[in-house]
N, C-alpha and C positions, 0 to 999 in steps of 0.2 A: 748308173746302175751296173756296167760291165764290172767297172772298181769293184764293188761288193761280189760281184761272181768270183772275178778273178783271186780275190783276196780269199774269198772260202773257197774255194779250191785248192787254193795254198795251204790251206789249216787241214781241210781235207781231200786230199789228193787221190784216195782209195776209196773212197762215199762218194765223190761228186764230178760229173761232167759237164763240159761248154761246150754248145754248139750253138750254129745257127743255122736257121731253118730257109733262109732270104734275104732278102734285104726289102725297104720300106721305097714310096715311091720317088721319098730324098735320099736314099741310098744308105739309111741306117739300118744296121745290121738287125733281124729279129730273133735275141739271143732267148736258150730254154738253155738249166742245167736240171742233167738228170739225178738224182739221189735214190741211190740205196747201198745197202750193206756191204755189196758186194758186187763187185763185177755190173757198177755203172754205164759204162762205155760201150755196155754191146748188150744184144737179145737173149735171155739163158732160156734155155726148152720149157718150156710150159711158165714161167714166170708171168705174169701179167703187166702189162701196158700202164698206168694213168696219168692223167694230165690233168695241168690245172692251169687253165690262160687268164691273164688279169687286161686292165686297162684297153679293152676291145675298143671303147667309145674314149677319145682323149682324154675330154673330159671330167669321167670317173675314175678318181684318180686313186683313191679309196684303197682299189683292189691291188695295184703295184705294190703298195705298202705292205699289204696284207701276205702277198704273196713273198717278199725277201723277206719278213720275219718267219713266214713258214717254213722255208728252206732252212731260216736258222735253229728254230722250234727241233725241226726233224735231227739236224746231224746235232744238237747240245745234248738234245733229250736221247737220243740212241744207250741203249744199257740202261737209262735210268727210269726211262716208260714205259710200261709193259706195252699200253698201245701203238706206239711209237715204233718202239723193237720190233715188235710183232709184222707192223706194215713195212719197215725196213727192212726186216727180214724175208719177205715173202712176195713182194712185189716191189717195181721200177717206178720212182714218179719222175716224172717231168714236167717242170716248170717253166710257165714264161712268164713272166713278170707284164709285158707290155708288147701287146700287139701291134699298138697303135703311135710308135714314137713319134710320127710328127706332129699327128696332133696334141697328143700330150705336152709337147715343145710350145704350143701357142696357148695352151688351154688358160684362162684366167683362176689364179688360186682363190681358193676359199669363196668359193661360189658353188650353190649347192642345186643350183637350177642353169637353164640354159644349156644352148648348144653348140656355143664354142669352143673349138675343140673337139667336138664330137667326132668329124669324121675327118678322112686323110685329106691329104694336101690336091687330091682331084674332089673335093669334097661327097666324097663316097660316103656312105654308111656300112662302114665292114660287116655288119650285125645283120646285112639286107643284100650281101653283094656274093650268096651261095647262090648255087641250083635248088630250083625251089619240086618237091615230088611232087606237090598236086599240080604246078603251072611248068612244063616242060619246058616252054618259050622264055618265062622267066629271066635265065640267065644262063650260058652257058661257062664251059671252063674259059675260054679261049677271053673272055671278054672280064673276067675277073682281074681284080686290082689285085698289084705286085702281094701284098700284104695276105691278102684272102685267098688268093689263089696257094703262095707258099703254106699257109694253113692247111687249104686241102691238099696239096701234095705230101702234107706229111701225114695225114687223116688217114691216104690212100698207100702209103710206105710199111705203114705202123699201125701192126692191128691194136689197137686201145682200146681195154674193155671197160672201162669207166674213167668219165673225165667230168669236166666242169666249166664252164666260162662264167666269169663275175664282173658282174654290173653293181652302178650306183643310179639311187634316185626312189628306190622304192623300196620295201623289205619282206620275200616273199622265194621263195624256191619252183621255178616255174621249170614245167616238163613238157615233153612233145605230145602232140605238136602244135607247134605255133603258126602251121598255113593250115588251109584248106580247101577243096576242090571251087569254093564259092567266096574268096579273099572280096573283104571289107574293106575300106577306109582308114587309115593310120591311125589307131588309137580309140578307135569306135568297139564296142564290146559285141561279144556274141556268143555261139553255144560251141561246147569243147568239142574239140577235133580229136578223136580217141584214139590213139596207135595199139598195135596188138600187146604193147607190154605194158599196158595202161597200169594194170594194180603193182608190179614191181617198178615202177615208176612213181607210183603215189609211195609206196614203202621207201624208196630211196628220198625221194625229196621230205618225210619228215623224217627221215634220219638226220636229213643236215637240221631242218627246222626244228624239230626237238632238244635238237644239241647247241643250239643257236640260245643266247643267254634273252633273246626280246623278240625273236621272230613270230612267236603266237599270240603277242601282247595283243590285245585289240585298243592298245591305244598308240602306235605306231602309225605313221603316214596316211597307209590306208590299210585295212586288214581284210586279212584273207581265211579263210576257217583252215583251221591245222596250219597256217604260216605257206600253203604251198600252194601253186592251181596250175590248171591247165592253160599251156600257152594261147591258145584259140581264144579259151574261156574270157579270157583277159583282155587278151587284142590280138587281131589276126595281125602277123608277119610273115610276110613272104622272105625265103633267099635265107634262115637263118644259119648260124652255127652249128647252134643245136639241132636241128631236125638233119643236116647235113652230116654231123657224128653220128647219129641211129640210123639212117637209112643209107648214107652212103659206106659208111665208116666202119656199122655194124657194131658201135660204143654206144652204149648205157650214158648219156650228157646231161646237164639240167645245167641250166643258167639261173645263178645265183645271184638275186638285191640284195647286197649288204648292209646297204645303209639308205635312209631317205635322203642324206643329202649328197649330191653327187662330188663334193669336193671340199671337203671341212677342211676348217684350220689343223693345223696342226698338232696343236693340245691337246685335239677330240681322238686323235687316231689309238690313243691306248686304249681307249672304251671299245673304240671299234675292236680292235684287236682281239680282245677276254672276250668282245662279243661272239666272235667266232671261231675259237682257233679251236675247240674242242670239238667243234661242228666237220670242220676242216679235217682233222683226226678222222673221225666217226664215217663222214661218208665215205674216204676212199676206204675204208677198212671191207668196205661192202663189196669189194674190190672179190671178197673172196667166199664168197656165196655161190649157188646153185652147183654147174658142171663145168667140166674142164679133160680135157686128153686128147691122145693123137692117135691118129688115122692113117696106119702105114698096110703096105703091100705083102703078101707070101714071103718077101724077099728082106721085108724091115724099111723097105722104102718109101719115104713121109706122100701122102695123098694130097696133093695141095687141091683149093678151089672147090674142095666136097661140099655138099650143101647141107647146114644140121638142122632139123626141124624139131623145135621141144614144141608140145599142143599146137597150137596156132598161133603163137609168137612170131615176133621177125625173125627170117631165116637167117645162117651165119656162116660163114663159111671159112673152112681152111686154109691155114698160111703157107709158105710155100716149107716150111719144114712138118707139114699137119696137123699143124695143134687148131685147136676151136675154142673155147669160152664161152659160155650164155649163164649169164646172171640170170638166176631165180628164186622164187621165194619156197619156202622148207614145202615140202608132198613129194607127191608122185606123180612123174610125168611120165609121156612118150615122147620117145626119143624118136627120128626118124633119120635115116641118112640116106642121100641121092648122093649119084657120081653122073657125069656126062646129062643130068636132067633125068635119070632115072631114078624113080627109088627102089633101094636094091635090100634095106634091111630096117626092123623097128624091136623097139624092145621099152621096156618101162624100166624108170629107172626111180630113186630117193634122193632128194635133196636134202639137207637140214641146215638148223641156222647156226653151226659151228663153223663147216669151213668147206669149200668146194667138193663134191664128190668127182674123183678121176674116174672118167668111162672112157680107157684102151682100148681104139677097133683095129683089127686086124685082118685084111682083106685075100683071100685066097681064088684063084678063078678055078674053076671046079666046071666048067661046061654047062652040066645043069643039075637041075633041084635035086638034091641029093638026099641022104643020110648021115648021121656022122653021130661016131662015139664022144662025148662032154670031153674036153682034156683032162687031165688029173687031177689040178689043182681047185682047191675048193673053192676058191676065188673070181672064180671065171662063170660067166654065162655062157650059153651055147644059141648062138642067134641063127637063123636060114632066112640066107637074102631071096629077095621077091623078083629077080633075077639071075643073072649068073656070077653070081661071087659068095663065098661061106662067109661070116662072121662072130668073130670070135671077140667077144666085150669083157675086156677085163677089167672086173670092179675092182678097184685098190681101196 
């Protein structure tokens, strides 16, 4: 797989980055490259994050494949797709091909069940070896496998506003969350575990199932209404990826079945492929929905660590140059922002379904609750924080 990195790299040197994020617990590298149009190699102010991790489980092996023709998908089609262009132009993705190389290394080809292969070479389940929110005890960082731990290290580096992990074995777009305060039995079914972004959560997962050429079949594996459900609903998992990118992470994840069978021949992989790749398109494009801007001082100095509260969503918070991201769906929300655990200002803002609305805060200390003339510009709100700071929200 490095071969294929390395070699489009070669072809594209200005679109595409290699790194690795670790190494595995036999000491294989765990490589992602990054693509886009410009300026791959490093974080541009306000750009957005995404990711897309294939082969978590060895033996689904489906989604490696899936993922090196995406990469090639994105830099052929660049100029010649408008969707393509579009997400190249406007956001970072980062790919990993394969989380799990060593299992992958022993997995049995063209086996569409079982579970060898499944997990690393301490026979872990990477998909079960996160902190889990509702069981504290669960699992900590410290005891996390080489493979899962470098995952979250990079979850927790890189704010990623929409990402993805893909599985085989079933076909179904499943979203958070998948523990909950009262964890079942592996594989025993039960009632959904709701997270506060529940409905943009159902909107994202049939984005991809919509755009998916058989995910709403109801003659597929087993069916699910609208191709998507809730992780809980399904089966409770503790320690997963997914719930671990929305609450640790502060990313918008769903975990992706591509396929019922976890490891087809060979022949089959083009069906798979058509099956998805416009899906694959489609959701990260979503990448660029709800709100987005940065949170600087009197002085223009970024507010890192602020807390942004849209309704009763999951809260999210500032990077260390102040930018925020919260995916949401087109209305009108309240916005709310804390510094230090205070909240200090609110204002209502408009979403729609073209393309993220930027809200610029601009933070002044002022002592206390003051007055103040609107700035000049017609573009600008005039907010009064609910402590001691002015703000100044500029809608772009």
């Amino acid at each position: 797989m490095y071969e294929f990195l390395e070699a489009t790299h070669r072809s594209y040197p200005n679109m595409t980055h290699i790194y690795s994020i670790g190494k595995s617990l036999q000491g294989k590298d765990l490589w992602v490259m990054a693509v886009s149009s410009h300026s791959p190699d490093k974080h541009v102010l306000l750009r957005p994050e995404t990711k897309y991790v294939g082969n978590i489980h060895g033996n689904e092996a489906t989604s490696r494949e899936m993922l090196i023709r995406f990469i090639d998908l994105l830099l052929t089609q660049y100029g010649e797709d408008d969707s393509i262009t579009h997400l190249m132009d406007t956001a970072r993705v980062h790919v990993m091909p394969t989380m799990n190389p060593d299992g992958y290394g022993i997995t049995s080809k063209w086996n569409c069940s079982g579970v060898y292969g499944r997990y690393n070479m301490a026979q872990v389940d990477l998909n079960r070896d996160f902190p889990d929110y509702f069981n504290p005890t669960y699992q900590t960082r410290e005891m996390m496998q080489p493979e899962s731990g470098a995952v979250a290290d990079w979850i927790d580096s890189t704010q990623f506003v929409l990402s993805a992990g893909f599985h085989g074995g079933a076909l179904v777009a499943n979203y958070p969350y998948d523990s909950n305060s009262e964890p079942q039995s592996w594989m025993s079914y039960g009632a959904p575990s709701i997270c506060p972004d529940d409905a943009t959560f159902q909107y994202l997962a049939k984005a991809y199932s919509y755009n998916h050429r058989d995910m709403t079949n109801s003659s597929t594996c087993r069916t699910f209404r609208d191709g998507i459900t809730n992780g809980a609903e399904w089966y409770v998992a503790l320690g997963t990826m997914q719930d671990y990118n929305y609450v640790w992470g502060g990313c918008m994840d769903l975990t992706i079945e591509i396929g019922c069978c976890k490891h087809p021949p060979y022949s089959h992989i083009e069906r798979y492929w058509l099956d998805n790749k416009l899906a694959m398109i489609e959701y990260l494009r979503k990448v660029d929905l709800g709100v987005k801007g940065i949170v600087t001082d009197e002085t223009g100095k970024p507010v890192p660590n602020a807390v942004i509260q849209v309704n009763s969503t999951l809260s999210v918070r500032t990077t260390p140059l102040g930018e925020y991201w919260k995916i949401l769906l087109p209305g009108t929300h309240k916005l709310k922002v804390s510094v230090d655990d205070v909240e200090v200002a609110a204002v209502t803002i408009d979403t729609s379904s073209d393309s993220a609305s930027v809200y610029n805060i601009t933070t002044s200390e002022i002592g206390n609750f003051i007055s103040a003339t609107p700035p000049s510009s017609t573009n600008t709100l005039l907010v009064f924080g609910l402590s001691t700071m002015l703000f100044y929200i500029l809608y772009i």
